[in-house]
N, C-alpha and C positions, 0 to 999 in steps of 0.2 A: 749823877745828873738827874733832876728831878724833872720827871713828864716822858723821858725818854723811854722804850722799849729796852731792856737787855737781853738781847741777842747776841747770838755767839759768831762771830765771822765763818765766812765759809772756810776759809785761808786754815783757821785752828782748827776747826769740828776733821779738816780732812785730813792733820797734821796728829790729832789724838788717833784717829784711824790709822795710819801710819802706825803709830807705836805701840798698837796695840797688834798689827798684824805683825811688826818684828821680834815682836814678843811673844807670841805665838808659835809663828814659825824657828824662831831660833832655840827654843827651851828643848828640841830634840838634838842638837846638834851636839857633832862627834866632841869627846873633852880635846880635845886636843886643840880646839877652836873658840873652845866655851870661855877661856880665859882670857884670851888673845883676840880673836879678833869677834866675836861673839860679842863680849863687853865692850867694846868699842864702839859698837854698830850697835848697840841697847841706849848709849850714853850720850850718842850721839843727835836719837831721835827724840830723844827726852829731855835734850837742851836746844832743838827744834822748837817742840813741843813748850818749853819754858820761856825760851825769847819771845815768840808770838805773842805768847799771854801777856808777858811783860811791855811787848811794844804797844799792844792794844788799850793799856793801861796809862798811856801817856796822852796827857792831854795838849792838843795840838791848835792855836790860834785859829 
């Protein structure tokens, strides 16, 4: 969109913070978890993280 500012929503900037702190925090975790529910909770914030983007991308009447 031509003239407008690109600015990033607050809604995604707080949603990338999100997966980067579960990412963070979870890369020490016991293996016994790392598999299981570890990756789950990584894939989960990352398709958080992927819908916003992709919903912000929709152009709305």
């Amino acid at each position: 969109m031509a003239g407008k500012e690109s600015s990033e929503l607050t809604v995604i900037t707080k949603a990338k913070d999100l997966c980067t702190y579960v990412m963070v925090v979870t890369q020490k975790s016991p293996k016994h978890f790392r598999y299981t529910f570890v990756n789950r909770l990584q894939n989960l914030t990352l398709d958080i993280v992927d819908k916003l983007i992709r919903a912000n991308e929709k152009y709305v009447c």
